[in-house]
SETI-55651 format. One line per field, with one value per atom (N, C-alpha, C, O, CB): x, y, z; chain; residue in one letter; residue number from 1. Coordinates in steps of 0.001 Angstrom, whole numbers, padded with zeros to 6 digits. Glycine has a CB too. Example, Ala and Ser with C-alpha at 12.3 -4.5 7.8 and 13.67 -1.06 7.14 Angstrom:
# residues 2
u <- [013190,012300,013200,014236,011308,012850,013670,012900,013409,014084]
v <- [-005690,-004500,-003300,-003319,-004473,-002250,-001060,000030,001138,-000598]
w <- [007800,007800,007800,008465,009046,007080,007140,007870,008039,005725]
chain <- [A,A,A,A,A,A,A,A,A,A]
resn <- [a,a,a,a,a,s,s,s,s,s]
resi <- [1,1,1,1,1,2,2,2,2,2]
END
This chain:
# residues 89
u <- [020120,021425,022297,023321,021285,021744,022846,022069,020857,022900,023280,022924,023208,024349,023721,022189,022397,022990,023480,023295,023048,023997,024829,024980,023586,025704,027187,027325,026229,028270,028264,028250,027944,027303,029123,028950,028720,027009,026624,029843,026484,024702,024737,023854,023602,025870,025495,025405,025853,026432,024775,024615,025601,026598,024134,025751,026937,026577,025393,027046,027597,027333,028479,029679,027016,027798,028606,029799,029745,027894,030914,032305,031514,031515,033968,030657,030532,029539,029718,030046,028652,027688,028815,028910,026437,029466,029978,031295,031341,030534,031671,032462,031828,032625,033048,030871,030330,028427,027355,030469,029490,028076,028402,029552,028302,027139,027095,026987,025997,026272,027663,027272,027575,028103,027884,027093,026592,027908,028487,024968,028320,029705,029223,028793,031635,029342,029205,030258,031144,029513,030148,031012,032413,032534,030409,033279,034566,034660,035219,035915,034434,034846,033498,033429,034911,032700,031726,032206,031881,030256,033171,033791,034737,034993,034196,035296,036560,036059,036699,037535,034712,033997,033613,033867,032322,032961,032696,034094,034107,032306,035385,036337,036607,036689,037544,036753,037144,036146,036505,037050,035377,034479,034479,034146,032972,034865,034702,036254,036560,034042,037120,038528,038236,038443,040283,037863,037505,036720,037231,036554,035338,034484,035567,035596,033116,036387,036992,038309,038425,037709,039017,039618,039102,039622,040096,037776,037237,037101,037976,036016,036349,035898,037490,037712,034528,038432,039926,040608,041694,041077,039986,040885,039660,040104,040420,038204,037469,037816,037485,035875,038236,038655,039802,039805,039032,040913,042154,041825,042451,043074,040595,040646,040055,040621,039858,038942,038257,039432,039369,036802,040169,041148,042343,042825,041778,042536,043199,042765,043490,043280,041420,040516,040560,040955,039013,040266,040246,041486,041385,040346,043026,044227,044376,044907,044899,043673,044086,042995,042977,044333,041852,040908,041938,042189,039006,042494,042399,043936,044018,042223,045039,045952,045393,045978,046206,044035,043560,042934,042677,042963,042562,041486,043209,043402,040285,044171,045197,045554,045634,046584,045814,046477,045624,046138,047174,044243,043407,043153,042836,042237,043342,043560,044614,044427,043673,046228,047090,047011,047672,048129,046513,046351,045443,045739,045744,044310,043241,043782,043138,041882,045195,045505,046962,047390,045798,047348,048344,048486,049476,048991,047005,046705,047023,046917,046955,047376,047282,046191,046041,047770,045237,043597,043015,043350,042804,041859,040943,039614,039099,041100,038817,037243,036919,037352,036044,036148,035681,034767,035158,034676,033570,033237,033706,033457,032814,034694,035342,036093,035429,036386,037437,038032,037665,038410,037915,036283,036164,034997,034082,036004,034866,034725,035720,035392,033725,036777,038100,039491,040073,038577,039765,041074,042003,041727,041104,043313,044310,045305,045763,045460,045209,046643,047688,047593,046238,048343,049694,049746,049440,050466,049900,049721,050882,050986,049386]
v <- [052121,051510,052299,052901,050057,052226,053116,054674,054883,052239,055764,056824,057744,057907,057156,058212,059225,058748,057622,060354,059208,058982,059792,060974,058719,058717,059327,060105,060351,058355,060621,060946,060257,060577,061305,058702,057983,057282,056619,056948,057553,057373,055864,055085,057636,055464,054439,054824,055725,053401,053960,053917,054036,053499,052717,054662,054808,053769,053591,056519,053102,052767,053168,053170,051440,053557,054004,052992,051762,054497,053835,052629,051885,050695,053426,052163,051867,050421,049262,053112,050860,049742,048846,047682,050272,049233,048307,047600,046377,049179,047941,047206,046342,045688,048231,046248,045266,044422,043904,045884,044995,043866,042510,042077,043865,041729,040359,039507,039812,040070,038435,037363,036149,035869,037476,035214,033697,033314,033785,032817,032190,031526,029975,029419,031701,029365,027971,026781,027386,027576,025869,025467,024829,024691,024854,024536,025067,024160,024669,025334,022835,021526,021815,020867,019745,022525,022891,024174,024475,023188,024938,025766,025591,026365,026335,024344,023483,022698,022220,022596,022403,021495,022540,022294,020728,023696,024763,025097,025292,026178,025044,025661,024824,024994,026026,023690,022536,022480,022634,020949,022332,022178,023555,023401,021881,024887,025798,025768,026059,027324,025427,025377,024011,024126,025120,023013,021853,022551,022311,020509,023573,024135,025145,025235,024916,025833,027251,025956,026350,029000,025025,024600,024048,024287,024002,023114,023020,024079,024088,022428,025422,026540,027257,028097,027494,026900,027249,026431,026690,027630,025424,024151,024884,025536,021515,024448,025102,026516,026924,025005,027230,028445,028377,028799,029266,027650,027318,026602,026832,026384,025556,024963,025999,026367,023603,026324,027720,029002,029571,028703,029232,030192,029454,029984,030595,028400,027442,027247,027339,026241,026929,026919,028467,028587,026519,029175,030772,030896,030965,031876,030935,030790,030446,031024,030139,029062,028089,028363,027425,026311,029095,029672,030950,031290,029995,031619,032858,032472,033001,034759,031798,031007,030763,031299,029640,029793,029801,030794,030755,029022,032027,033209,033570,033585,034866,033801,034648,033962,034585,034760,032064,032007,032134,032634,030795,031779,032284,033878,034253,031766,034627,036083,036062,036291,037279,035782,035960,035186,035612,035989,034187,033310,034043,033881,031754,034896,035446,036585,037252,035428,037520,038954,038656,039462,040044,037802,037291,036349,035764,036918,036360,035924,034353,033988,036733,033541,031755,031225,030068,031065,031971,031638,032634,033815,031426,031910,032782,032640,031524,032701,033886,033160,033058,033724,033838,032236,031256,032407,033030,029505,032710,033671,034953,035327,033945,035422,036524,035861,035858,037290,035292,034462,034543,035017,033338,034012,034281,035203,034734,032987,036672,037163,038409,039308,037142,038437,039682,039134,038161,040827,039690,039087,039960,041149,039398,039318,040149,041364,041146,038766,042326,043178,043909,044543,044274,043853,044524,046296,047119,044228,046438,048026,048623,049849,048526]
w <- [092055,091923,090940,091263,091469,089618,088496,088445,088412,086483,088452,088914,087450,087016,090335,086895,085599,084344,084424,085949,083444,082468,082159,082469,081523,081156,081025,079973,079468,080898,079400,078230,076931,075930,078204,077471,076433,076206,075243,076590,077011,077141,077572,077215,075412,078407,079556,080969,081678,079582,081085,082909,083573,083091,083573,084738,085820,087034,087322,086465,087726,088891,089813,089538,088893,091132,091848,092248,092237,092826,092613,093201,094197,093883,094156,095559,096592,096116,096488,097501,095342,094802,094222,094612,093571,093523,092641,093777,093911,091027,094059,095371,096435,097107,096210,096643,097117,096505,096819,098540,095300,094098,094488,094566,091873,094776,094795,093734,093068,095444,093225,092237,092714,093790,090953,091577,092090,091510,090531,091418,092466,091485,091472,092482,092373,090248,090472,091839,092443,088912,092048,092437,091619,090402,093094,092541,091722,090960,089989,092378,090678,089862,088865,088082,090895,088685,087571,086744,085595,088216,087726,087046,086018,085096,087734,086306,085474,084687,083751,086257,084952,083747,082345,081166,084459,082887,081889,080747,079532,082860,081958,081061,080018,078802,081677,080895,079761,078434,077266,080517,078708,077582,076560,075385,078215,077061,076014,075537,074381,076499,076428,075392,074429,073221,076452,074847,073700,072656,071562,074288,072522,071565,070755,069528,072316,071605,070956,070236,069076,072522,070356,069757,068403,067314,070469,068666,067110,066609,065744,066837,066543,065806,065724,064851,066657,066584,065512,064725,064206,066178,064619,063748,062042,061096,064700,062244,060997,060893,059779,061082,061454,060934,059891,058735,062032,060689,059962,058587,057552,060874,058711,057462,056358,055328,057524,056775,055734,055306,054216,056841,056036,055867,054712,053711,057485,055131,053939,052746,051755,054224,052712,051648,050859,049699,052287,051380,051030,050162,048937,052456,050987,050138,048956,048008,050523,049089,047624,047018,046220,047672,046756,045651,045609,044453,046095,046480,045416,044762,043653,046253,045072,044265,042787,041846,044994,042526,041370,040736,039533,041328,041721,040993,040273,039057,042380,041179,040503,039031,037972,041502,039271,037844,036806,035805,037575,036710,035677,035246,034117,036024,036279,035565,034917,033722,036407,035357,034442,033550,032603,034785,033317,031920,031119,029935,032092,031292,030560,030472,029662,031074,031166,030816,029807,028980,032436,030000,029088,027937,027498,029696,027498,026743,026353,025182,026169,027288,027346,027317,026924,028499,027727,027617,027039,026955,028933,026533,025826,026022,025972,024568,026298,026179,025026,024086,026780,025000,023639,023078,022091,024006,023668,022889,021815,020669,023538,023179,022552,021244,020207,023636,021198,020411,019138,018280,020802,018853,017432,017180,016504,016643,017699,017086,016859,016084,017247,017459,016893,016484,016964,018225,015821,014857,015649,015808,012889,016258,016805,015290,014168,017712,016025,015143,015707,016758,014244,015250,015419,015783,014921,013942,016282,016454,016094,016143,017884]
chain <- [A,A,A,A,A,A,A,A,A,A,A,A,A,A,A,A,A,A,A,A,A,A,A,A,A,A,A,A,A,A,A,A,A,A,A,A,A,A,A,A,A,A,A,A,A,A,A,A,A,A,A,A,A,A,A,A,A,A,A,A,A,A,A,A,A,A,A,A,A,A,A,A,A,A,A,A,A,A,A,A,A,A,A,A,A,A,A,A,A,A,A,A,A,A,A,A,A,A,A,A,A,A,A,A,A,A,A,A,A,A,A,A,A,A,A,A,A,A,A,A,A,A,A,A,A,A,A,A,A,A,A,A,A,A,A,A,A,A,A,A,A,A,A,A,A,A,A,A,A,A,A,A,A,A,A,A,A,A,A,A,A,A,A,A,A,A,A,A,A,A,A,A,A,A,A,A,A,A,A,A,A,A,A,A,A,A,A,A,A,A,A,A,A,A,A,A,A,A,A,A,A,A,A,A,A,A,A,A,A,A,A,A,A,A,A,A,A,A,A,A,A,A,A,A,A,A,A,A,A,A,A,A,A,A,A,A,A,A,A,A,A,A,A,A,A,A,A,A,A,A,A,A,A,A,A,A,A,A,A,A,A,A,A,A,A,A,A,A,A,A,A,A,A,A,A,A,A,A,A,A,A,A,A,A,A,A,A,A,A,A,A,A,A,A,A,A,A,A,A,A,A,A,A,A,A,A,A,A,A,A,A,A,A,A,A,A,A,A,A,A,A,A,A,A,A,A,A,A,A,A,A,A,A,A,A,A,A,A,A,A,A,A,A,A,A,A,A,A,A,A,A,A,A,A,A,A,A,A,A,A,A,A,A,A,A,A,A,A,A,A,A,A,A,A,A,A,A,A,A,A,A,A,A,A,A,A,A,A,A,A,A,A,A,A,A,A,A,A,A,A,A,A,A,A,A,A,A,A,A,A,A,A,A,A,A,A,A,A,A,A,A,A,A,A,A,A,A,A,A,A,A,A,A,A,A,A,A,A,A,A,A,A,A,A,A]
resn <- [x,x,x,x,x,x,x,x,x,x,x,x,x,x,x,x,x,x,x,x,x,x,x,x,x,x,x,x,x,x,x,x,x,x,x,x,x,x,x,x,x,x,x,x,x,x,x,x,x,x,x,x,x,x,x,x,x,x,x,x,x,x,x,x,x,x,x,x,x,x,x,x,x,x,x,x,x,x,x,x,x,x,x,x,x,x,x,x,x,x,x,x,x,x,x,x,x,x,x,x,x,x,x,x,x,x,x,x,x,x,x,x,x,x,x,x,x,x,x,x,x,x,x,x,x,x,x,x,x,x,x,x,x,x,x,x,x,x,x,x,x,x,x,x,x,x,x,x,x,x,x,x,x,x,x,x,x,x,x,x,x,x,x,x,x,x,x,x,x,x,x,x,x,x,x,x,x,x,x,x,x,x,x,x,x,x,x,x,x,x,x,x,x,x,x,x,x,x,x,x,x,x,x,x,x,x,x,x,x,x,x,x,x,x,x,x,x,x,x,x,x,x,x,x,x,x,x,x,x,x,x,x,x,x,x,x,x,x,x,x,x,x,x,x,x,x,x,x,x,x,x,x,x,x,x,x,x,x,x,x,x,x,x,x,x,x,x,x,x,x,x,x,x,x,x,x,x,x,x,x,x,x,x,x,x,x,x,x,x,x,x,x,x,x,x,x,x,x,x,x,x,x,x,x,x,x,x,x,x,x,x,x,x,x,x,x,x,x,x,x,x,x,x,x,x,x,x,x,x,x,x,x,x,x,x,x,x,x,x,x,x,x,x,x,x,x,x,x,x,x,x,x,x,x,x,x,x,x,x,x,x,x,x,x,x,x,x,x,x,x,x,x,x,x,x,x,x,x,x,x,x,x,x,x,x,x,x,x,x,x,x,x,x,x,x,x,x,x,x,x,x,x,x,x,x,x,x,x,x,x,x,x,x,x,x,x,x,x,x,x,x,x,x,x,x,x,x,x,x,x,x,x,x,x,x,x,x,x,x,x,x,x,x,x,x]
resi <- [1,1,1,1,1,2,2,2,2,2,3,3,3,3,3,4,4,4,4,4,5,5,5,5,5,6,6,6,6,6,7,7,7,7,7,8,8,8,8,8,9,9,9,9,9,10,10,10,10,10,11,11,11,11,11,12,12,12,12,12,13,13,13,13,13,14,14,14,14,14,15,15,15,15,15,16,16,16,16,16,17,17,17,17,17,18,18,18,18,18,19,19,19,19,19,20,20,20,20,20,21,21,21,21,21,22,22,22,22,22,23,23,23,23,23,24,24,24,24,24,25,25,25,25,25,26,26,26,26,26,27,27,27,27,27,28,28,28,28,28,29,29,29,29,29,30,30,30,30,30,31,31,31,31,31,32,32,32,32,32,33,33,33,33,33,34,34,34,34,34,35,35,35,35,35,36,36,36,36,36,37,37,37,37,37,38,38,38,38,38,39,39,39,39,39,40,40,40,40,40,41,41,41,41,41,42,42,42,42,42,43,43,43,43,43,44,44,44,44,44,45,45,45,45,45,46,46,46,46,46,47,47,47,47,47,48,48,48,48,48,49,49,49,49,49,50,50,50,50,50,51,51,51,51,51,52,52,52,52,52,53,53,53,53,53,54,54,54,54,54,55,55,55,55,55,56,56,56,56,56,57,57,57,57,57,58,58,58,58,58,59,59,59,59,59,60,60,60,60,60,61,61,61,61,61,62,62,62,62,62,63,63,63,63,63,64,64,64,64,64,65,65,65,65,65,66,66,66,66,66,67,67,67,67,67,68,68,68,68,68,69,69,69,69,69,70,70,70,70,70,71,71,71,71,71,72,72,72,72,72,73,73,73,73,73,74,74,74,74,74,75,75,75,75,75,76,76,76,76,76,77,77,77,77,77,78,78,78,78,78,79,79,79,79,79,80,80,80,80,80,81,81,81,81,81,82,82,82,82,82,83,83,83,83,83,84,84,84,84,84,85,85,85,85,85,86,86,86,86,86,87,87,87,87,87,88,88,88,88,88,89,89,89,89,89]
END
């Protein structure tokens, strides 16, 4: 059926084979049951995407204001804090 390989190191099939390849089709109202049901699945797994992607946003919203509070000195780590005395340069 598949004749040599390609460059890309897949299989070839001829046009003639492949023009009259046979496959199984369900019947048609099982075909509409399948769809339905994977647009119902692909709609939940895009609604949790949307929420995780939301979630994602609003952490790095907070990663950002705690860096600028800790590079602008509004916060302090406690450790550090007392052990260096600020000076004037």
């Amino acid at each position: 059926m598949a004749q040599g390989v390609s460059e890309f190191g897949r299989c070839r099939l001829k046009a003639d084979k492949f023009l009259h390849f046979e496959i199984m089709l369900p019947p048609y109202e099982e075909q509409v049951s399948i769809s339905n049901y994977l647009k119902t699945k692909v709609g939940e797994i895009d609604r949790l995407i949307n929420e995780k992607e939301q979630l994602i946003g609003y952490d790095e919203g907070i990663k950002k204001t705690i860096i600028y509070e800790y590079v602008t000195g509004k916060r302090r780590f406690p450790h550090v804090s007392k052990r260096y005395n600020r000076k004037t340069l």
